[in-house]
C-alpha positions as CSV (number, residue, x, y, z in Angstrom):
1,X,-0.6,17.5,10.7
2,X,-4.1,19.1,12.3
3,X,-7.1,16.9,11.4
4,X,-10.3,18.5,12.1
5,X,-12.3,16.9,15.3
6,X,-14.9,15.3,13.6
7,X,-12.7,13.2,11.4
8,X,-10.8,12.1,15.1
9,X,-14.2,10.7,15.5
10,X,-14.6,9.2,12.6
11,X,-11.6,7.5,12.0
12,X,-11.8,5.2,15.2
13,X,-15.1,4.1,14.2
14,X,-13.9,3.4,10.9
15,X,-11.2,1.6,12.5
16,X,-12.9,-0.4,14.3
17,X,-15.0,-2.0,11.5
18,X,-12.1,-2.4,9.6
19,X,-11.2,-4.8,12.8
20,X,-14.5,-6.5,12.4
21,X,-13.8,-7.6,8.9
22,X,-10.1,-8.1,9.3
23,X,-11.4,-10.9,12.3
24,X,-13.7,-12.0,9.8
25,X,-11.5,-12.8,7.5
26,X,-8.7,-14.4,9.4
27,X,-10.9,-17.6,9.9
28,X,-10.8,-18.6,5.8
29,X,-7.2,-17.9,6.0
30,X,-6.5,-19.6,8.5
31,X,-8.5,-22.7,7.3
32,X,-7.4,-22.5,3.4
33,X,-6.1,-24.9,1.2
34,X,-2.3,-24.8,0.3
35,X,-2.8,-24.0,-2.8
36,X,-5.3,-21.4,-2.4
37,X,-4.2,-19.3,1.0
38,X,-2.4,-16.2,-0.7
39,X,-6.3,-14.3,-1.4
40,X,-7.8,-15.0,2.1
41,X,-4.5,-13.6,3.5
42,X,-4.1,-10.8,1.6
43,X,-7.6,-10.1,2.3
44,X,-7.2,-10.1,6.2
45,X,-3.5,-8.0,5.7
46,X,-6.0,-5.0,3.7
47,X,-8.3,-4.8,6.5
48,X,-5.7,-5.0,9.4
49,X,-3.0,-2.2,7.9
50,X,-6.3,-0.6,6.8
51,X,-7.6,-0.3,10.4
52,X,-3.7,0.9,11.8
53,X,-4.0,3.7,9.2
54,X,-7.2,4.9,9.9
55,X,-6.0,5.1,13.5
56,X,-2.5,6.8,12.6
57,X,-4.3,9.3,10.4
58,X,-7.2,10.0,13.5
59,X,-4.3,10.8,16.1
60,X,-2.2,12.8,13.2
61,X,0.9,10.8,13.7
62,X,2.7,11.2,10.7
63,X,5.3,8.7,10.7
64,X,3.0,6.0,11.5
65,X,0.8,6.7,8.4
66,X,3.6,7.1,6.3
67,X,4.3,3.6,7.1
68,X,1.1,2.0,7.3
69,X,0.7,3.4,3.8
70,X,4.1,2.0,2.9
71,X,3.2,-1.5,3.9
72,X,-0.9,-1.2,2.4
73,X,0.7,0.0,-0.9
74,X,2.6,-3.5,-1.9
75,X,-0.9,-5.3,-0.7
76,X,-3.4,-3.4,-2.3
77,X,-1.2,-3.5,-5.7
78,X,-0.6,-7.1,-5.1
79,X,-4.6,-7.8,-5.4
80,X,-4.8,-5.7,-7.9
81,X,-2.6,-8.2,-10.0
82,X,-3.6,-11.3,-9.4
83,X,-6.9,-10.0,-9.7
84,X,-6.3,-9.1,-13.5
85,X,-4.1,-12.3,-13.6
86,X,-7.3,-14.1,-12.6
87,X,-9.1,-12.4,-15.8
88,X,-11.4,-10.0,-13.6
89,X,-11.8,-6.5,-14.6
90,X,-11.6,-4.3,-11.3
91,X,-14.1,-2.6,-9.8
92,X,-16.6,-4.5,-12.5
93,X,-18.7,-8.0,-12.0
94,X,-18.5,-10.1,-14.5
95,X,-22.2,-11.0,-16.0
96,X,-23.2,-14.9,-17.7
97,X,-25.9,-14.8,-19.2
């Protein structure tokens, strides 16, 4: 797979902020309640396989994406439902007023 040069540039630095926020959220996972932890740890997993995908795809190892995708897909889709279970619309802030 040839990636262009800028994008191996690119994708560290991506990477690395994707780090950032999966450190960030590691400490409300860590300190969640029983009955609330699945979110805050779902959140960190996103941002963790997030950053080891950006990396596989800036070195152009195949395999590595291929399974870094195969272990983001289940996460992402598993936000995505029990963000509708919740009632939320994605991608859309719900307004009171």
């Amino acid at each position: 797979m040839d990636v262009p040069t800028v994008f191996r540039w690119i994708m560290p630095a991506l990477a690395a902020v994707q780090l950032v926020y999966a450190l960030r959220a590691l400490r409300p996972a860590l300190r969640a309640e029983p009955g609330r932890r699945v979110d805050p740890w779902l959140t960190f997993a996103d941002h963790a396989v997030g950053a080891a995908v950006s990396v596989a795809l800036a070195t152009g190892n195949l395999t590595a994406l291929l399974c870094g995708l195969a272990v983001l897909g289940p996460i992402l889709t598993w936000q995505l439902v029990r963000h509708l279970r919740a009632g939320g619309s994605p991608g859309i802030e719900s307004r009171t007023g």
